[in-house]
Structure formats: C-alpha cells, structure tokens
N, C-alpha and C positions, 0 to 999 in steps of 0.2 A: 636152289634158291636163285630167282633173276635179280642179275644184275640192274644196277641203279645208276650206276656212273660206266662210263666208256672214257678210255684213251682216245686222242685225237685218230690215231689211226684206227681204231675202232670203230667207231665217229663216222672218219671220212669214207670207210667201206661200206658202214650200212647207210649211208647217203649218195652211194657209186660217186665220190667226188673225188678231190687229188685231197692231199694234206694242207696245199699251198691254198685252195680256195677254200677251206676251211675256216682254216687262219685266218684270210680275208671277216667271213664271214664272224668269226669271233669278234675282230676287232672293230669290225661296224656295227657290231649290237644285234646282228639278225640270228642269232645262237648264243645262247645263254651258256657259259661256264663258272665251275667254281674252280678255285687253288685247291691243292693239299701240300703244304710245304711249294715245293718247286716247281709239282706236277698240275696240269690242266687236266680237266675231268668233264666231260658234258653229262649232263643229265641224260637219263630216255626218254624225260617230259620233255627237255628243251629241245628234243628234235624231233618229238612227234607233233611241239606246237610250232615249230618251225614248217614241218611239212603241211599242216591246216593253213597257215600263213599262207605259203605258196598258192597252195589247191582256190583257196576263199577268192585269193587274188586273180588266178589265171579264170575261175566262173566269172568275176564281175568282169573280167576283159571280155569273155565271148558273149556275155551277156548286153557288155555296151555296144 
C-alpha cells in the first residue's frame, strides 16, 4: 500500500530540503499539513502541488 501522509522528515528528504526550511514552509502556507493528535503529517498531494507551484512559477520567470 502507498503511503498518504509522510513525517516532516520524510517530507523534507523527498523534497532534498533541511527540516528547518520545511517548517518555514509549513508556516507560510506554501505546504499544506494536517495534525494527528501532536503529530504533523504532509500529504503526497501537498508536495506534489507544492512542486507544480514551483515548476508553473520558475516557466513563467523564463518565459518573462
């Protein structure tokens, strides 16, 4: 079965990022998480639409 939810450090490996800019990223809204109890959980939607984000954004730069 694939997984649905990832740990931050989960997360932040399949994104090659640190933990700490992760975080960042959580708490400015650009990566969507849920709670379970205590625990943060990111979706695998919210960082496959996090990474279109990026990609959508860096075409319309080289395209301007």
């Amino acid at each position: 079965m694939t997984r649905l939810l990832l740990t931050v450090d989960e997360a932040a490996e399949a994104l090659a990022i640190s933990r700490a800019k992760l975080y960042q990223l959580m708490a400015s809204g650009s990566v969507a998480y849920v709670r379970i109890d205590r625990s943060r959980r990111i979706p695998v939607s919210a960082l496959e639409a996090f990474v279109t984000a990026l990609t959508e954004l860096a075409e319309k730069e080289v395209a301007a």
